[in-house]
N, C-alpha and C positions, 0 to 999 in steps of 0.2 A: 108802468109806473103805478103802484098801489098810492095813495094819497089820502089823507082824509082831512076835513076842514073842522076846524075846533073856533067858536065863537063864545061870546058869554054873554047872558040873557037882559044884562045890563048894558050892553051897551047897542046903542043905536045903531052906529054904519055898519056894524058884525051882524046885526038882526035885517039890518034892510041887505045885505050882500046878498045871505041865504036867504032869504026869501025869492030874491031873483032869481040865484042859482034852480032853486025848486022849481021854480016858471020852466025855467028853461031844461033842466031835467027833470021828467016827471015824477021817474023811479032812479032816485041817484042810483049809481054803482060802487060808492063809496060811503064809508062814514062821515057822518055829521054832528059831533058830537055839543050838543050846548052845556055850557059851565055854569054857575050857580055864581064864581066868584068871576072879575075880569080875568083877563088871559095871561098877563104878566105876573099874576103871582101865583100860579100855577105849577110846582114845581115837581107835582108827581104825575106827569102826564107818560102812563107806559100801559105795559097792558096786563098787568096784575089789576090796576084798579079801575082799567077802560079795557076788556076782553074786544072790544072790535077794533082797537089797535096792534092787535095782533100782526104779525109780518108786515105791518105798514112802513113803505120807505121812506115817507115824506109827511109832515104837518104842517097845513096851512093854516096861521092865524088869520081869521078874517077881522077887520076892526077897524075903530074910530085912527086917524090922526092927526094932535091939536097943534100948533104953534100959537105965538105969541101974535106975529102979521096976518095969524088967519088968510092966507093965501088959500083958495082951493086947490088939494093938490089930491093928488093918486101915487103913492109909494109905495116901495118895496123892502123892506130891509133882513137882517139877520138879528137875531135877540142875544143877548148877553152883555156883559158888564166888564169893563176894563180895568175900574178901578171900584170906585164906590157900587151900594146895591141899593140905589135911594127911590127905584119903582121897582121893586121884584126881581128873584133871580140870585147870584151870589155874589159876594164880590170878588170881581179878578177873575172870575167863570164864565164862557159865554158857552152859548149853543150849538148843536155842530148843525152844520147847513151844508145844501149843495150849490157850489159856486155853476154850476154847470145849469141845473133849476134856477138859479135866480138869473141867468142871465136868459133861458128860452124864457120863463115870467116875465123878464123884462122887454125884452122884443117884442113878445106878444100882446102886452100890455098898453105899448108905445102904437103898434102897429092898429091894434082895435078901437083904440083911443081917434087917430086918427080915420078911421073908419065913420065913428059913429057920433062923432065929434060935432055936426051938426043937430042934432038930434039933441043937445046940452043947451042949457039956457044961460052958462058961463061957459068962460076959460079954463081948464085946471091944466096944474104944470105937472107932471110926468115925471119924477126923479125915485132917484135913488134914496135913502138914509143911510147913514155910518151904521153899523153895531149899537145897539143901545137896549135898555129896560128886559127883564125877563120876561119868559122865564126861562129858568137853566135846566134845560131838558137833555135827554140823550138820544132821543129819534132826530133825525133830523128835521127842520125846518125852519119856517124863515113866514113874516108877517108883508099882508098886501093889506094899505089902509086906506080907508076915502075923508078926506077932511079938508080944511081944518076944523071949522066951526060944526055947530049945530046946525045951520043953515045948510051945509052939502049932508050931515050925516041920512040924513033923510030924501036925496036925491035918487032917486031908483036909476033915473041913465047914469047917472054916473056908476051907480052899484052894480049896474049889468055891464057893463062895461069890465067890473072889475071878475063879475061872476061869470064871462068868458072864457075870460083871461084863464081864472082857475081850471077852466074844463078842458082849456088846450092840454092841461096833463093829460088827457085820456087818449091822448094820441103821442105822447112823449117817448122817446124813444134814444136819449143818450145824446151823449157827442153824434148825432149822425151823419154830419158833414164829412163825408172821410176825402173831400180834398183840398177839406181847409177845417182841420182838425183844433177844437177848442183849448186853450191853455188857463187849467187854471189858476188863480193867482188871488193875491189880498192886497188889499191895498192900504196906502199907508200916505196919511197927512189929508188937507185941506180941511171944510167947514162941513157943517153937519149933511149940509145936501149933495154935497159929493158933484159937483157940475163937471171935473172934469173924469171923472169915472161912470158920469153917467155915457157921455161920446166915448167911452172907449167900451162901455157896457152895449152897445148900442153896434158900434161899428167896427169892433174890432175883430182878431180872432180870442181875445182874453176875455176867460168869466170870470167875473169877479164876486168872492161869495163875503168875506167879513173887510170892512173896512176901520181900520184905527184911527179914527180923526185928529187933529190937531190939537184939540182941547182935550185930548185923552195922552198925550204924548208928558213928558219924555216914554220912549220906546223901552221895553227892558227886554229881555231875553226871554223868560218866562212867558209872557203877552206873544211875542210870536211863535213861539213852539205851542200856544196855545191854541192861535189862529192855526195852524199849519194840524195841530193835532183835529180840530173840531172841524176842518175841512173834508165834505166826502172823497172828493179826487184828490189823486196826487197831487200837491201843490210844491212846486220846486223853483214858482218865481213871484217876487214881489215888484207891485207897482210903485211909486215912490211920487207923489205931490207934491215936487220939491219945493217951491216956491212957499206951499202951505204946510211947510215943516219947521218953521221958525227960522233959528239965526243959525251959523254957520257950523257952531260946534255942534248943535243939538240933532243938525243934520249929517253930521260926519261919524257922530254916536250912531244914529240909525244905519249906517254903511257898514260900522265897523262889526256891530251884531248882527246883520244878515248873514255878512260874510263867514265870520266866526259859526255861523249855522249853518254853511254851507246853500245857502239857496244862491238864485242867480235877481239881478234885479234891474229894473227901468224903470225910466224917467216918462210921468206919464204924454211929455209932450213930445217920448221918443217913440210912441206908441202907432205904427201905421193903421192909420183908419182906413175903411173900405169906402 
């Protein structure tokens, strides 16, 4: 897995990540690129104008992430816009990402969390985000953020935690499970922190790489041959939140455009966990 990590000098949790990362690799083996402006409205990230993203298969945003409950949390998400482009990015555009990566990032991330978990002087919650904010790039990749406040962006265990997490790329190696082989898929409905795509991110055989939330819905057809286009693997099934897809028709509209796309789809509480 070639990778490289892209932060911006502005921001705090992106500055304290690398920083740890550096601790903990001496002489990285990958790019580390710092931005001048933040990471989401970055929309010429290739390697015309970054020569050491060259043949890179993957970009890690490192970075802050705020909410309004300030919860401390540790997330993962995919970047791009559904509809509006009201923090970077285009609109209707997202990023293409590997659903197969965010779900080893996510294991990983879940699993080192729990590791080092003492070593913290809070709680942080572990989730997933929907799709959101840019920037609309064409390498793949996908943001890992420590936050919410300014009170965690400055926490180094939490930030090494996160800058592990990252380095488990360097031993990445695919679907390597070949007797319980990854399916990946998108998912589709519920609220921005995705609770139940995080257990199925987590425990299932399905990686989930963009999710369309509920407050981005109605679904159109364009939006998912979007998702299905900006996904690295084949993706030929959709998760479906039924519950958090509204009222009756709006979730029968979503059936009726999968179908019409030919993909196959589940319900995500049909979803067998391991």
């Amino acid at each position: 897995m070639r990778f490289a990590i892209v932060y911006s000098k502005l921001n705090q949790a992106g500055k304290t990540i690398v920083e740890e990362m550096k601790k903990l690799a001496f002489t990285p083996q990958f790019p580390i690129i710092e931005l001048a402006n933040e990471t989401l409205y970055e929309n010429n990230l290739n390697s015309k104008k970054y020569p050491e993203l060259r043949n890179i298969d993957l970009i890690i945003f490192a970075s802050t992430h705020r909410s309004e409950k300030g919860k401390p949390s540790l997330s993962l998400h995919a970047p791009g816009n559904w509809r509006n482009a009201d923090l970077g990015g285009n609109p209707g555009k997202i990023s293409n990402t590997s659903a197969f990566v965010m779900k080893y990032l996510f294991q990983n991330l879940y699993r080192l969390y729990e590791q080092d978990k003492s070593k913290l002087s809070k709680e942080y919650a572990i989730t997933l985000e929907v799709t959101h904010h840019g920037p609309s790039i064409d390498i793949p990749c996908c943001y890992i953020e420590l936050g919410s406040t300014e009170n965690e962006w400055g926490d180094r265990e939490a930030a090494k935690i996160i800058a592990k997490t990252i380095l488990t790329l360097q031993n990445y190696k695919g679907n390597f499970i070949a007797n319980h082989p990854w399916v990946a898929a998108i998912g589709i409905g519920g609220p921005h922190y995705a609770p139940n795509f995080n257990k199925i991110q987590l425990n299932s055989q399905y990686a989930i790489g963009h999710i369309i939330p509920e407050y981005a819905l109605p679904l159109t057809e364009s939006m998912l041959k979007e998702a299905e286009q900006k996904t690295k693997e084949n993706m030929v099934e959709v998760l479906i939140d039924w519950k958090g897809c509204g009222k009756s028709e709006q979730r029968q509209d979503i059936i009726t455009i999968i179908e019409k796309l030919g993909f196959k789809y589940k319900r995500t509480n049909a979803v067998e966990k391991e």
